[in-house]
C-alpha positions, -999 to +999 in steps of 0.1 A: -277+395+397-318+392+406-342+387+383-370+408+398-406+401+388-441+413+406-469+389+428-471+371+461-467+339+471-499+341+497-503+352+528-520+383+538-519+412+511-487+433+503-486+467+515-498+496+494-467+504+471-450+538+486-443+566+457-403+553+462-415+517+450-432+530+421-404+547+408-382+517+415-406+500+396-410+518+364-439+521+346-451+489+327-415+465+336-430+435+347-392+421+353-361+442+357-323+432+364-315+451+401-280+452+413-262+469+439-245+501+423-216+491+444-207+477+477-221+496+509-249+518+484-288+515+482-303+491+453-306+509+422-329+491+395-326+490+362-326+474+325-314+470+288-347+477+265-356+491+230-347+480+201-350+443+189-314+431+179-328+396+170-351+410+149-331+431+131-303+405+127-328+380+104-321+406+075-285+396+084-290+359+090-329+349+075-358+349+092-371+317+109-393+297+090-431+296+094-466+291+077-474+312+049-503+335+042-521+341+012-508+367-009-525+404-004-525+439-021-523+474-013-518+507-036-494+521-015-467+502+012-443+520+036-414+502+051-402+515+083-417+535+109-395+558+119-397+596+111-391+594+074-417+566+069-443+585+092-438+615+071-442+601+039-476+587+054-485+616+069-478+637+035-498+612+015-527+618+037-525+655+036-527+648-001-558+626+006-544+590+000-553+569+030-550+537+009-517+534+030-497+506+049-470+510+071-448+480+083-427+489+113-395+461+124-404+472+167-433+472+186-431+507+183-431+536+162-404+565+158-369+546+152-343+573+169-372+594+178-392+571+199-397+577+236-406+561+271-426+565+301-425+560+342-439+567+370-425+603+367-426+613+337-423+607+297-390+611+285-369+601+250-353+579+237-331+593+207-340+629+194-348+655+218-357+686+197-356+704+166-343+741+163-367+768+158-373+765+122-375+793+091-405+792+069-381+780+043-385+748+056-417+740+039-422+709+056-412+708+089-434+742+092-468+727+079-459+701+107-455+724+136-483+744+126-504+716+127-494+709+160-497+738+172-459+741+183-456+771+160-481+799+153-472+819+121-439+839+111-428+874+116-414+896+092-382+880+085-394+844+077-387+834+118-415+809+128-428+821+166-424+795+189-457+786+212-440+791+246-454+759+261-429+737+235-404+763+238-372+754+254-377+770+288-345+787+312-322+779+323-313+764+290-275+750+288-246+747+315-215+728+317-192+708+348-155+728+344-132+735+373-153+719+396-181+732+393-212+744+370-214+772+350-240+787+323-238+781+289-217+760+269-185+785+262-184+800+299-156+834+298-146+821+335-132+790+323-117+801+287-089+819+278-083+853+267-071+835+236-098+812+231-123+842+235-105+864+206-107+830+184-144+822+191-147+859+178-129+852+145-150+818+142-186+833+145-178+863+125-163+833+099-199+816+111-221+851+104-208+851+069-213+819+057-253+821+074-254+857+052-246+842+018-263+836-010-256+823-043-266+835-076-298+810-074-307+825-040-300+794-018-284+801+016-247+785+019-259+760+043-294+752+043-324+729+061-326+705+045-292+698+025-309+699-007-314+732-005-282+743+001-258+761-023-238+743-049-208+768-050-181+749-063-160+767-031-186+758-007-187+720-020-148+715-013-154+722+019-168+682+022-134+672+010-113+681+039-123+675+076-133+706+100-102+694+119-080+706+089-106+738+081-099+748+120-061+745+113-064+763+081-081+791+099-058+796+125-083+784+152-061+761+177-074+777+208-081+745+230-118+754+244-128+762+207-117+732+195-135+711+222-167+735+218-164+724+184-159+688+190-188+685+215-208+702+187-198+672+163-203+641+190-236+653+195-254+660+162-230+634+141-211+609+167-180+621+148-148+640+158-129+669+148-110+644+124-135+626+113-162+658+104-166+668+071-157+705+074-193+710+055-210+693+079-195+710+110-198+747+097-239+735+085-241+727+121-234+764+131-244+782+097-278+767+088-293+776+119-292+816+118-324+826+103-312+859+090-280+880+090-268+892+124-292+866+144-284+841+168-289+810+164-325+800+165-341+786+195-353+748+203-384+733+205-387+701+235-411+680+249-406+658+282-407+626+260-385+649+232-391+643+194-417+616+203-440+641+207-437+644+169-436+609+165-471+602+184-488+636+159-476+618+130-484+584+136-524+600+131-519+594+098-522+561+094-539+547+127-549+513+125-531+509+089-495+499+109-486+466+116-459+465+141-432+435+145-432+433+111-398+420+099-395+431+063-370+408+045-372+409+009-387+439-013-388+431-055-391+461-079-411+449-104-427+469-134-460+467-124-460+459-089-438+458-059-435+419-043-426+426-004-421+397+019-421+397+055-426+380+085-446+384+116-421+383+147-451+372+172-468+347+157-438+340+131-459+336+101-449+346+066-468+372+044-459+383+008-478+413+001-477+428-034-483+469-037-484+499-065-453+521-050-433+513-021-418+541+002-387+521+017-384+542+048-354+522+059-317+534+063-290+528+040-275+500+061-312+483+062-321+489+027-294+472+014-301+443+030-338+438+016-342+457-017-333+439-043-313+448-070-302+477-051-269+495-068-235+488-045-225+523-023-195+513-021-200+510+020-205+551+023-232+551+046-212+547+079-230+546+108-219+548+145-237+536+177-249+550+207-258+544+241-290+564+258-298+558+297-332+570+313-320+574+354-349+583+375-341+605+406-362+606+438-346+642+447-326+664+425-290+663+436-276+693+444-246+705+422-219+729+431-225+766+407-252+769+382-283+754+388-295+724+368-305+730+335-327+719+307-291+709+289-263+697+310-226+685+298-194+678+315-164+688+299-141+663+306-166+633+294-166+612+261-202+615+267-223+640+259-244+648+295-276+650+300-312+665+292-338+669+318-368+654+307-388+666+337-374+705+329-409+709+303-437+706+328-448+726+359-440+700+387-446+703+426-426+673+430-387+670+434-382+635+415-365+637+381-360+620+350-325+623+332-318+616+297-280+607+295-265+602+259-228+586+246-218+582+209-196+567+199-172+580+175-147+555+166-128+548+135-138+512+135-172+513+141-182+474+138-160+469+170-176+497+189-211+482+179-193+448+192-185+464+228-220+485+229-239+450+225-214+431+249-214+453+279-239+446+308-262+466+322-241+466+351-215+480+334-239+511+320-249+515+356-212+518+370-203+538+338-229+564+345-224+565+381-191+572+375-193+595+347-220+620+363-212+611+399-179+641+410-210+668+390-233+663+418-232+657+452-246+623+469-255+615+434-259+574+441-283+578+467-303+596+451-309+575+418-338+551+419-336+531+384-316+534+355-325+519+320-302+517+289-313+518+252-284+510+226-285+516+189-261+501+166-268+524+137-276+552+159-262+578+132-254+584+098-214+597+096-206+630+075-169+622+070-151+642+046-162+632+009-196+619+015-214+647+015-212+654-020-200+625-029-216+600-058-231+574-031-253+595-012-270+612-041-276+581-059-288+562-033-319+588-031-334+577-068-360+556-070-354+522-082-385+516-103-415+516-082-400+517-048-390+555-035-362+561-005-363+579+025-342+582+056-320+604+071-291+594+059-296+601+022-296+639+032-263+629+048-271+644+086-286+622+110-315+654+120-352+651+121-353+676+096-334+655+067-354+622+079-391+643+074-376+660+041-367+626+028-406+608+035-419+639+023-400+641-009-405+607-015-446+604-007-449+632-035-427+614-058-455+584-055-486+611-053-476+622-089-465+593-104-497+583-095-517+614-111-526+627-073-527+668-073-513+682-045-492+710-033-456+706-027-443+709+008-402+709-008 
């Protein structure tokens, strides 16, 4: 292993960098790890970055000591800077309220959602889109809008995409048989039996996205809160989609790994371990109206962070960053937070009118005290994310590379293009390659996420995406790994509508609750619902007017 780092020990001055040494490089890395992929093979470069796992382990094991300073006061305190804290912020400035603060455990805002830069391009982290959403969803539309990633609505409550964040052709395609083909459910590769059962399962798919209940709310609905209570529907969270599939006669191998693939990637959870709600919301929730298909995405080369960076306007220079949050105290006048600052390690209590705690379940319970027991509900599962830079595309045998590209016979979940988004003369690359992780015993996998090298991410890759794509190797410059612990909140079967996930959303005195996981699916949508909801639970306890985006 070689600890890389930049200068010159004298002499006369180094050469001008070449394009291929700035993309070894990376944009920023003033050290790297570089190995040899493997005996005989060019240098590829690479890292482990992100996420501070120090940081995050002094809720676990205290925070190191330090000076204290004195004691000061804001109305209003978020905790946590990812997309449900940034949402609440940004509601509560829509509303007018500005008297905001916003302490964020990284160096950097968006949790999941954040995103990266190099010499070629931006690219993501976490979260790479949202769907094309309905004007039903209040608040994620007032977002886009603002943005200017949607432009109205036609007729049937569709928002209109603006075609430069649209998700641009070719769209999906998948490694089967040796070779590419488009789309995700190809007809070359299936069966004649697995085509007359993915027949059954839309039309089964179409109905649920028609229905209504009595109150008017849509079966499955964005966010979950708006979805139907029909005592029918609701039972569908007790049993797993593995045993809804086998109740429906829907064996067909293809199907069932369509299905699979469709769990791994939005829940990091198998057929087995899916609540049957959850899997059929994955399908259902995202046909606008009766007959459609299922709605478009929105992307950006550095994927949801794009959102993350429009957001983040709303509070500005009001964030403080490496801010390591270890105790919060419901009081009945006031809110006593304590925290610590990871750079210069000094201690700061402030005390505040309302807290948001923006922080997931697993988090939460760690600092707020007083918090009720769930009972360990909120499972969570981790994932691994790799940024590869390529100098030249590779060529792959088939259909031509795609914004969306998976391998059938993976336990990972492919890759994005991150360079798919922009107009570019250039030939380099930038792929986003994702894994979860959907064990049963999800503190181990955690265990062996944390404990593996970067050379053994590099190798992994390699040899995961390597038989796709001719002279692969050679042609990938750097590679650098993100891992996240608590990547995702779990929908296994009962926790949907189960007592633990409900409660956990009421506030506890003056401190309100947002994340992802209290809508119970790890989406962008249910994190900004969630900081929403909870910012206008603090404007009108405080006696703010505003109009609800719920």
């Amino acid at each position: 292993m070689v600890l890389s780092a930049g200068g010159d020990g004298g002499g006369a001055p180094p050469p001008r960098p070449s394009r291929r040494d700035v993309l070894r490089a990376g944009a920023g890395a003033a050290a790297f790890l570089s190995l040899p992929a493997c005996a005989g093979s060019r240098e590829i470069s690479g890292r482990i970055v992100g996420a501070s796992n120090e940081r995050g382990h002094w809720l676990r094991d205290g925070a190191p000591g330090g000076p204290e300073t004195p004691t000061d006061d804001v109305p209003v305190l978020v905790v946590g800077g990812g997309i449900a804290g940034l949402s609440a912020a940004w509601k509560l400035a829509r509303a007018g309220v500005h008297d905001v603060r916003l302490l964020e455990l990284e160096d950097a805002l968006g949790g999941t959602a954040r995103s990266g830069r190099n010499a070629v391009s931006a690219h993501p982290w976490g979260a790479h889109y949202v769907p094309v959403p309905t004007r039903e969803e209040r608040a994620l539309c007032e977002l886009l809008l603002e943005m200017g990633a949607i432009t109205g609505y036609d007729a049937a409550g569709r928002a209109l995409p603006h075609p430069d964040h649209l998700c641009r052709a070719p769209e999906e395609r998948l490694f089967a048989d040796g070779r590419w083909h488009e789309g995700l459910f190809p007809k070359e590769v299936v069966t004649v039996e697995d085509l007359a059962q993915m027949e059954r399962f839309q039309a089964r798919v179409a109905a649920f996205a028609a229905r209504r209940d009595d109150a008017g709310r849509r079966a499955f609905a964005v966010p979950v809160a708006h979805s139907s209570r029909d005592p029918d529907l609701l039972a569908l969270d007790g049993i797993s989609m593995a045993a809804w599939m086998a109740r429906e006669g829907l064996t067909a191998p293809f199907l069932r790994w369509w299905v699979e693939y469709a769990c791994r990637d939005d829940f990091a959870c198998l057929l087995e371990t899916t609540s049957a709600w959850a899997g059929l919301h994955y399908f259902a929730a995202r046909i606008a109206v009766p007959g459609d298909e299922p709605s478009g995405f929105l992307t950006w080369p550095e994927g949801n962070g794009r959102l993350v960076a429009h957001l983040a306007t709303s509070v500005k220079d009001r964030v403080v960053s490496g801010a390591v949050v270890t105790a919060v105290y419901p009081g009945p006048d006031r809110v006593d937070v304590r925290w610590v600052d990871a750079a210069t390690r000094t201690r700061h209590r402030t005390t505040a009118e309302y807290v948001i705690c923006a922080l997931p379940r697993y988090a939460a319970r760690r600092v707020v005290r007083d918090l009720p027991d769930d009972g360990g509900a909120f499972r969570t599962s981790p994932w691994v994310v790799a940024n590869l830079t390529l100098d030249v595309e590779p060529a792959s045998p088939g259909y031509p590379t795609a914004w969306d590209n998976v391998l059938r016979d993976s336990d990972a979940l492919g890759y994005v293009v991150a360079t798919h988004q922009t107009d570019r003369a250039e030939r380099d690359a930038v792929w986003t390659w994702y894994r979860p992780f959907p064990d049963a015993d999800t503190a181990a996998a955690r265990r062996r996420v944390f404990e593996a090298t970067w050379a053994h991410w590099r190798d992994a890759i390699l040899a995961d995406l390597g038989p796709a794509h001719h002279e692969f190797e050679r042609r990938v410059v750097s590679l650098d790994v993100m891992r996240w612990g608590h990547g995702m909140v779990r929908p296994e079967p009962g926790f949907l509508f189960g007592p633990a996930r409900e409660r956990a959303a009421r506030p506890l005195g003056r401190v309100h609750f947002a994340a992802a996981d209290l809508g119970g699916l790890p989406l962008f949508e249910e994190a900004q619902w969630a900081g929403v909801r909870a910012a206008e639970e603090v404007l009108a306890a405080r006696g703010v007017a505003f109009e609800s985006s719920l």
